[in-house]
C-alpha positions as CSV (number, residue, x, y, z in Angstrom):
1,X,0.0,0.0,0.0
2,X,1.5,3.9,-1.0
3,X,-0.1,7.0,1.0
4,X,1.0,10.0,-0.9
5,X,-0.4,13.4,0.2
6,X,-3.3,14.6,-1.6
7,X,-4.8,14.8,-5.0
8,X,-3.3,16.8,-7.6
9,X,-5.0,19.0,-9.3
10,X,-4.0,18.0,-13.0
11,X,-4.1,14.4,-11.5
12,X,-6.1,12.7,-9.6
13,X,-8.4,15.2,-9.0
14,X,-9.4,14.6,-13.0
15,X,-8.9,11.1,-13.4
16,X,-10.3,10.1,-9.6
17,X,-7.3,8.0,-9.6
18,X,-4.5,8.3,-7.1
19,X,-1.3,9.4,-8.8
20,X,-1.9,9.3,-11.9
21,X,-2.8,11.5,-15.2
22,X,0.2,14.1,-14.6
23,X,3.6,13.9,-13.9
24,X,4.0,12.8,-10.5
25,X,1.8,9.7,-11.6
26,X,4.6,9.0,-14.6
27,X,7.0,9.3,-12.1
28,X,5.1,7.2,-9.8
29,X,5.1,4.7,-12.3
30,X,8.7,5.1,-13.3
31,X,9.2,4.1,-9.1
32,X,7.3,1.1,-9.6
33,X,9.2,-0.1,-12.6
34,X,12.1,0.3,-10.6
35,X,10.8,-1.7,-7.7
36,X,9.3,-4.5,-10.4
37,X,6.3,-3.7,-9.1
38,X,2.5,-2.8,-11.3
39,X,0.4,-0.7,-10.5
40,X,-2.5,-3.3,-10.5
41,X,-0.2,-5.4,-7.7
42,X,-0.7,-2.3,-5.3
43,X,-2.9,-0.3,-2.9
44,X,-2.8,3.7,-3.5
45,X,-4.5,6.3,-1.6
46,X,-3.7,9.9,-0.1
47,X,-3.3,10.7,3.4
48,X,-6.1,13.2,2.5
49,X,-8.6,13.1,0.4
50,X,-9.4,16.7,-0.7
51,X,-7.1,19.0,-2.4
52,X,-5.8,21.9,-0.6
53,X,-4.9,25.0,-3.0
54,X,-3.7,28.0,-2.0
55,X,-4.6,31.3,-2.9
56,X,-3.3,31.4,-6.4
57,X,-5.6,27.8,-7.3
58,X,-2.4,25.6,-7.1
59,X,-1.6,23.0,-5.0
60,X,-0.8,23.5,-1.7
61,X,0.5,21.0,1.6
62,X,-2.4,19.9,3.9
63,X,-2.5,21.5,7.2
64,X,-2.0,19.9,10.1
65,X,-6.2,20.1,11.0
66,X,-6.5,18.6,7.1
67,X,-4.0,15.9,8.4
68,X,-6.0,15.2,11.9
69,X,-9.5,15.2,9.8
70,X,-8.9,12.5,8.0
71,X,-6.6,9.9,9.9
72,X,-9.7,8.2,10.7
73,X,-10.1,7.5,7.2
74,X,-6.8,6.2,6.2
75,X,-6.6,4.4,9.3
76,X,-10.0,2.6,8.1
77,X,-8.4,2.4,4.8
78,X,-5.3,0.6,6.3
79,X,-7.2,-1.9,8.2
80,X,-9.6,-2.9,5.4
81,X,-7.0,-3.2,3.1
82,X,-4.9,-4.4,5.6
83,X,-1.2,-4.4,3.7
84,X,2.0,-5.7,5.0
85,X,3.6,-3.2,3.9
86,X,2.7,0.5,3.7
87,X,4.8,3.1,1.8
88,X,4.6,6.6,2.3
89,X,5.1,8.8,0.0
90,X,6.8,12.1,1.5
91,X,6.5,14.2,4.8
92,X,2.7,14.7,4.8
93,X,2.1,10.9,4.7
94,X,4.5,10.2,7.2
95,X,2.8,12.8,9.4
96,X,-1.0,11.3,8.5
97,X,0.3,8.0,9.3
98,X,1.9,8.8,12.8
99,X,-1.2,10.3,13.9
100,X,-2.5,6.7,13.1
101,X,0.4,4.7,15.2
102,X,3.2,6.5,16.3
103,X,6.9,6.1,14.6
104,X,10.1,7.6,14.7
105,X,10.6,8.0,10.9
106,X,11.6,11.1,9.5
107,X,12.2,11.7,5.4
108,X,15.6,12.6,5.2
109,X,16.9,10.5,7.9
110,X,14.7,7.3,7.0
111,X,14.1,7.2,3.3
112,X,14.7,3.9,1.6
113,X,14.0,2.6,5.3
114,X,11.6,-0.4,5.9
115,X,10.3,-0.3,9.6
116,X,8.3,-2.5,12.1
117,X,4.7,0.1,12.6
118,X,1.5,-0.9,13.3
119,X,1.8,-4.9,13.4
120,X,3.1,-4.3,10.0
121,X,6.3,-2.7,8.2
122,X,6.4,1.1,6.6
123,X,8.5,2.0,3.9
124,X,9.7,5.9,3.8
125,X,9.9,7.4,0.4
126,X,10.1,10.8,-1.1
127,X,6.8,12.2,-2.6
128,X,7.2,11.5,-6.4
129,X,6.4,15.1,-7.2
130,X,8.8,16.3,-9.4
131,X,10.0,19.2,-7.1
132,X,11.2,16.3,-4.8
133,X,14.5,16.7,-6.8
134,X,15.4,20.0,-4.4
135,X,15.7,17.7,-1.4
136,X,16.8,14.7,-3.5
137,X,18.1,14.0,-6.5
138,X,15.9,11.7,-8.9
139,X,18.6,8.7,-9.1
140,X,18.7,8.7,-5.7
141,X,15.0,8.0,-5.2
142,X,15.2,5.5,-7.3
143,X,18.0,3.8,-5.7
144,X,15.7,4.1,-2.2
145,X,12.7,2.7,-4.0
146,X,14.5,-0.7,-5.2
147,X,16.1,-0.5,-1.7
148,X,12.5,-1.2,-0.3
149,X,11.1,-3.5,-2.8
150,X,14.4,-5.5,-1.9
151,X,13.7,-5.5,1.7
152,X,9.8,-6.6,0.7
153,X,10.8,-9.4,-1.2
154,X,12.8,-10.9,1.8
155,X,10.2,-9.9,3.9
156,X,8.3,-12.3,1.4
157,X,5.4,-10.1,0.5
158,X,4.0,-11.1,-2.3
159,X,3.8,-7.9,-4.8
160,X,3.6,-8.6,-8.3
161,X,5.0,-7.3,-11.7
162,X,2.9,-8.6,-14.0
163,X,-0.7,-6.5,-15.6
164,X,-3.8,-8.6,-15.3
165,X,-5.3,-10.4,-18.1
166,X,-8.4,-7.9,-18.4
167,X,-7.5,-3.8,-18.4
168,X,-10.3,-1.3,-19.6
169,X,-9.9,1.5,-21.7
170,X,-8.2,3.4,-19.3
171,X,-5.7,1.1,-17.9
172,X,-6.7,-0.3,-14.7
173,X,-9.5,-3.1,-13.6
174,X,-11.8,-0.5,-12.3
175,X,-13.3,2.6,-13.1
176,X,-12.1,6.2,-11.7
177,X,-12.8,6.4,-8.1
178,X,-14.8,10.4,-8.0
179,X,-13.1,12.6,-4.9
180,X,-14.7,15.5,-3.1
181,X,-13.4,18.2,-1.4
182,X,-15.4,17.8,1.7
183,X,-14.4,14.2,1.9
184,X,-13.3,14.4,5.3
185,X,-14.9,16.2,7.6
186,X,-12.9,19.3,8.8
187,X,-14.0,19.5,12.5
């Protein structure tokens, strides 16, 4: 399972579909190439599920309150999924998912990292936003993606490479998922 931050307005926001339709989803996909992984083998949400803009109409970090409103719902998400592995994707998701279960991850410090959280393991990863490469170059977070997929295939998890026999039109088994901006309740 990947938590990334929040929609993106040019990506999922359009498509309903978790990273995907701009270019942090083709980078997205260009980490799970690296990590022999498909996107069909995987679990993706957002630590939120409305997108934050700021006052220009771009996209803008969660707030902490945005964070807080909708750990419920991840956590939910988490335990009906219930992965063996979770991944986030960036500082925000690390956040959402310590106000879940507490961890002592932190980006820089535990990127590429596979930890025991939750009665389960967390991967740290950069967010696959193409800014990232400020903090960290690109070749880098590759190198820290295959690093994890390593670690889950000692781990013995079970995450697979190969595309289903049966994609639609648009790529995946299912249709676009719609998202809302008051999907979590701001309280």
């Amino acid at each position: 399972m990947f938590v990334a931050e929040a929609p993106g307005r040019l990506g999922a926001e359009v498509t309903g579909v978790p990273l995907f339709g701009d270019r942090t989803g083709d980078r997205f996909e260009e980490l799970l190439k690296v990590m022999g992984w498909s996107r069909s083998a995987v679990f993706i949400t957002n630590a939120i599920l409305c997108n934050p803009r700021d006052s220009n109409g771009n996209n803008d970090r969660p707030t902490t309150k945005e964070i807080r409103s909708c750990s419920k719902l991840l956590k939910r998400t988490i335990e009906v999924v219930n992965p063996l592995l979770v991944v986030a994707l960036g500082r925000v998701a690390l956040e959402a998912l310590a106000a879940i279960a507490i961890h002592e991850c932190d980006l820089r410090s535990s990127v590429g990292e596979v930890v025991v959280w939750h009665q389960r393991h967390l991967g740290v990863l950069y967010h696959p936003g193409p800014r990232t490469v400020i903090h960290r170059p690109w070749d880098k977070q590759l190198k820290d993606a295959k690093r994890i997929a390593d670690v889950a295939r000692k781990l013995k998890l079970n995450v697979h490479a190969e595309e289903p026999d049966f994609i639609d039109d648009v790529g995946f088994l299912t249709g676009s998922v719609p998202i809302s901006d008051n999907a979590c309740e701001l309280e």
